[in-house]
N, C-alpha and C positions, 0 to 999 in steps of 0.2 A: 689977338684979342679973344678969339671964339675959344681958341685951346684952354688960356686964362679961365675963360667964362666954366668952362666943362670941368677945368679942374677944381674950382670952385664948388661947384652943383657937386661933385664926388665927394669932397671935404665934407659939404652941409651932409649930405647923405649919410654920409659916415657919421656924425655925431648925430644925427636923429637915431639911427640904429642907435647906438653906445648910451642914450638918456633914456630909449625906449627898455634896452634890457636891465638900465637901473633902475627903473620903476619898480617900490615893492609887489609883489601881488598879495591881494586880498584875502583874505579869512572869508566863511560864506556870510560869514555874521557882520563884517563888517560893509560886505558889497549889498548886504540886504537892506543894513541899515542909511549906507550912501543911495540904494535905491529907492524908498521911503521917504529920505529927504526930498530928492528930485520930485517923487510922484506929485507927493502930500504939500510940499514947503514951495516946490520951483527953485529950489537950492541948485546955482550954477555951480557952485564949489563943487558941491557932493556930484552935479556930473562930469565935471573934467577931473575929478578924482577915478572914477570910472573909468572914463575917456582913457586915462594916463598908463592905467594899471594896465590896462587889456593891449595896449599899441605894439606887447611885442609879439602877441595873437597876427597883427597887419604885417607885421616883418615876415615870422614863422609862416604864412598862407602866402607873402610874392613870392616866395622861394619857387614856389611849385609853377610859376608860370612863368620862371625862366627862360622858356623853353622854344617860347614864342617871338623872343628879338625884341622884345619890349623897355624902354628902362625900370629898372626893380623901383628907382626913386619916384616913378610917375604911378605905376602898379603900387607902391604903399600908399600914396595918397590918394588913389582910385577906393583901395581895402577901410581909409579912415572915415572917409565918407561914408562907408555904408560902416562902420563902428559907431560912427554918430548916428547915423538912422536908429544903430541897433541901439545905443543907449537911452536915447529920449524915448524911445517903443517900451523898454525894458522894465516890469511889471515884478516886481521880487514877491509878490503873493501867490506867483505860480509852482513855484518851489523848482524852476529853472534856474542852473548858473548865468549868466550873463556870455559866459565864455562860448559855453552851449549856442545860444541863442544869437549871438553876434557872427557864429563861423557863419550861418547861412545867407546874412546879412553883406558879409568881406566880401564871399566868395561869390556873389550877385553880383557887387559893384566893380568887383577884379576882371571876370567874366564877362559882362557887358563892355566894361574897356576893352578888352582883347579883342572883341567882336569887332570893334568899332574902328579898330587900328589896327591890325594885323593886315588885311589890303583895303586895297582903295573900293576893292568892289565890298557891295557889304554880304555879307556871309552870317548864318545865324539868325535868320529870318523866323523862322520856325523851329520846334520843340525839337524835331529830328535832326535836323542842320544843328541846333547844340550839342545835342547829345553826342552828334558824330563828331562833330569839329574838337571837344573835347575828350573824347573818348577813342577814335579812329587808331591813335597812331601807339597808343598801349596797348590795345587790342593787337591790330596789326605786327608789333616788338615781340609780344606772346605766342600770338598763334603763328605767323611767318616769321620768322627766328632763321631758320634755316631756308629760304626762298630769296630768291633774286628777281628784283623787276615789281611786276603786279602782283595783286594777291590771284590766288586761282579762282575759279568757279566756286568750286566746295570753302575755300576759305572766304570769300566774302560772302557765302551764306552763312556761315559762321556768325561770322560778326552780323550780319543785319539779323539774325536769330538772340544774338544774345543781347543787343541794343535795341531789340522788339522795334525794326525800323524796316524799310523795303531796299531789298537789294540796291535798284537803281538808286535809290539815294546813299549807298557806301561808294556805289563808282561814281558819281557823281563828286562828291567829299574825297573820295581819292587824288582824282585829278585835280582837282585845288588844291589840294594840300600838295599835290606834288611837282606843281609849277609854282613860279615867280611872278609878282606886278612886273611889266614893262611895260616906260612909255612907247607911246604910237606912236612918236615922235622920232624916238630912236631909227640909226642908221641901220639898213638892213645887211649891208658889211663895211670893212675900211675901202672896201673897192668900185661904191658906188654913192650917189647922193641919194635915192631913193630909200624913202619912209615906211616903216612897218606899216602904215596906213595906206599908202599906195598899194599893198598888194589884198586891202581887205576888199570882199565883192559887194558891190550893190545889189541889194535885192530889191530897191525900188524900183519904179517903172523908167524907162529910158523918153527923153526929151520927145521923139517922135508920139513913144505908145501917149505921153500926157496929151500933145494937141492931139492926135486920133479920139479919143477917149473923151475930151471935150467938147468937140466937133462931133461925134454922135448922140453925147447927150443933147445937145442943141437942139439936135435934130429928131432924136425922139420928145423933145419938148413941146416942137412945133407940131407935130403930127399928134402929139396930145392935146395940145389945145385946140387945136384944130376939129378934133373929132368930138372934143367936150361941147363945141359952139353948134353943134350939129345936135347935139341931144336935147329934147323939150327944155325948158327954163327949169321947173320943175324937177327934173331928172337931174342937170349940169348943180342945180345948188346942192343935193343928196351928195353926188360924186364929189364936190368941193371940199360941203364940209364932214364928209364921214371918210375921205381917203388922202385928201391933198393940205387940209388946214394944220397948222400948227399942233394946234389941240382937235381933238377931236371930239367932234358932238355925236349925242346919243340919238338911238332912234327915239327917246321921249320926247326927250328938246326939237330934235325936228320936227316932228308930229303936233306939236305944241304952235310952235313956228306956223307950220304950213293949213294947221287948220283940220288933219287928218290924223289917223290911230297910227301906234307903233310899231303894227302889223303891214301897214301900206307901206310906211315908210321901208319898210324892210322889203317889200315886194317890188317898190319902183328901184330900188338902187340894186335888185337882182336881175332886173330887164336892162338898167342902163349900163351894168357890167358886163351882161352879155353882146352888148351894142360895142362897146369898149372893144372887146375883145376881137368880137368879127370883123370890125374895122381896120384896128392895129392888127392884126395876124397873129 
C-alpha cells in the first residue's frame, strides 16, 4: 500500500512538473498588465495567471537543494508558497520583473523548509548558522578539493573570512554537517541491549548531593531566622522587606511606612546587615 501510495506521489510529481513547463511565459507587458488587474481590480484570474506562468521558476530553484535528502515534490510546494507571497506582494509600478522579485521570495520559503527538516535538531538559528549551512559545503568542494578528513587551520579561516563569520562557527557547522541524526534509542552494537542513552553522562547533581544540598538550606534558613528575630522590629521589617520580599520595597516607601527619611532608612538596614553578617559568619 505505502509503495502504491509513493508511486503515486512520483506520478503527481511528475505531471505537475510537465503543466508547470507548459505554462506559456509572459511578455513584460503582459505580466504588468495581469499585475494591475490584481493590484487595482483584486482580479483572481490575472493572479493565478501569474501564479501559473512563473511555477517553472519553483521547479528550476528545488533542483538546487537536492542536495539535502529532501523530496523535490515537498521543496516545490515549500518554493509556491513563497511564489504566492511573492505574487499578491507584486507591484508592476516598480519596473521589476515578477521573476526578479519572486526568486527571493522561493528561495526563503525552500531555505526555511530545509532548516526546518534537514535534522531533528534545529540548525539556522541565526544569520551565520545560514549562511554556513548553505554555503559551507561549496566553499569547503572549492577550497579543500584536494584534502582529506577536516578542513585545516588556514582553510577554515578561509572560509569564515569569506563568509564574514567567526571561525568557531565554521567548526562548529562542520561537525554537523558531517555527522548524522541518530536515535538515543538505538543499540549501541548487535552484541549488547544497551542504549546510546545509557552511556550519555549526567551532569546533574547526584541523589545524595540533592538531600545534602537541601538539608543545608534548611539549616541556613533556620539560623536566618533566627538571627532576623534577634534584630530590633524596626531593623527585621527593613531586612524583610528590602532583601527577603518578593518585590522589593524602596527606601521611599519604607521611610514613608515607618514614619522616618530615606536616608535612615538606608542607615538602619546598614547596621542590621552588619548585625547579619557577624552573627552568620
Amino acid at each position: 500500500m505505502v509503495l502504491n501510495e509513493s508511486a503515486e506521489i512520483r506520478r503527481s510529481d511528475r505531471r505537475f512538473v510537465r503543466q508547470a513547463l507548459k505554462a506559456p511565459m509572459l511578455s513584460r507587458q503582459r505580466e504588468e498588465e495581469l499585475g494591475r488587474r490584481w493590484v487595482q481590480e483584486n482580479d483572481e484570474r490575472a493572479l493565478h495567471e501569474l501564479v501559473n506562468s512563473h511555477t517553472r521558476l519553483v521547479v528550476s530553484m528545488a533542483g538546487r537543494y537536492r542536495g539535502y535528502g529532501l523530496p523535490v515534490s515537498e521543496l516545490v510546494q515549500e518554493g509556491s508558497i513563497g511564489l504566492m507571497e511573492a505574487a499578491t506582494r507584486f507591484d508592476p509600478d516598480r519596473g521589476v520583473r515578477l521573476s526578479t522579485y519572486a526568486s527571493w521570495w522561493i528561495r526563503a520559503s525552500m531555505q526555511d523548509y530545509v532548516l526546518r527538516n534537514w535534522s531533528i535538531v534545529r540548525i539556522g538559528t541565526t544569520a551565520a548558522e545560514k549562511t554556513l549551512f548553505f554555503n559551507l559545503r561549496r566553499l569547503r568542494a572549492r577550497i579543500a578539493a584536494a584534502s582529506l578528513g577536516y578542513l585545516t587551520r588556514e582553510q577554515k579561516d578561509e572560509i569564515a573570512d569569506t563568509l564574514k563569520v567567526g571561525v568557531a562557527a565554521v567548526e562548529s557547522m562542520e561537525g554537523r554537517l558531517g555527522g548524522q541524526d541518530q536515535s538515543l534509542n538505538a543499540m549501541v552494537s548487535d552484541e549488547t541491549e544497551r542504549e546510546r542513552q545509557d552511556l550519555l553522562e549526567d551532569d546533574g547533581p547526584t541523589p545524595e548531593e540533592i538531600v545534602m544540598t537541601a538539608r543545608d538550606q534548611a539549616t541556613h534558613r533556620a539560623w536566618l531566622q533566627a538571627a532576623l528575630r534577634d534584630l530590633p522590629p524596626r531593623e527585621e521589617q527593613i531586612i524583610r522587606a528590602r532583601h527577603l520580599a518578593e518585590r522589593t520595597t524602596t527606601l521611599a516607601e519604607l521611610g514613608s511606612t515607618l514614619g522616618v527619611s530615606k536616608e535612615r532608612v538606608r542607615q538602619l538596614e546598614s547596621r542590621a546587615l552588619r548585625k547579619l553578617h557577624e552573627e552568620l559568619g
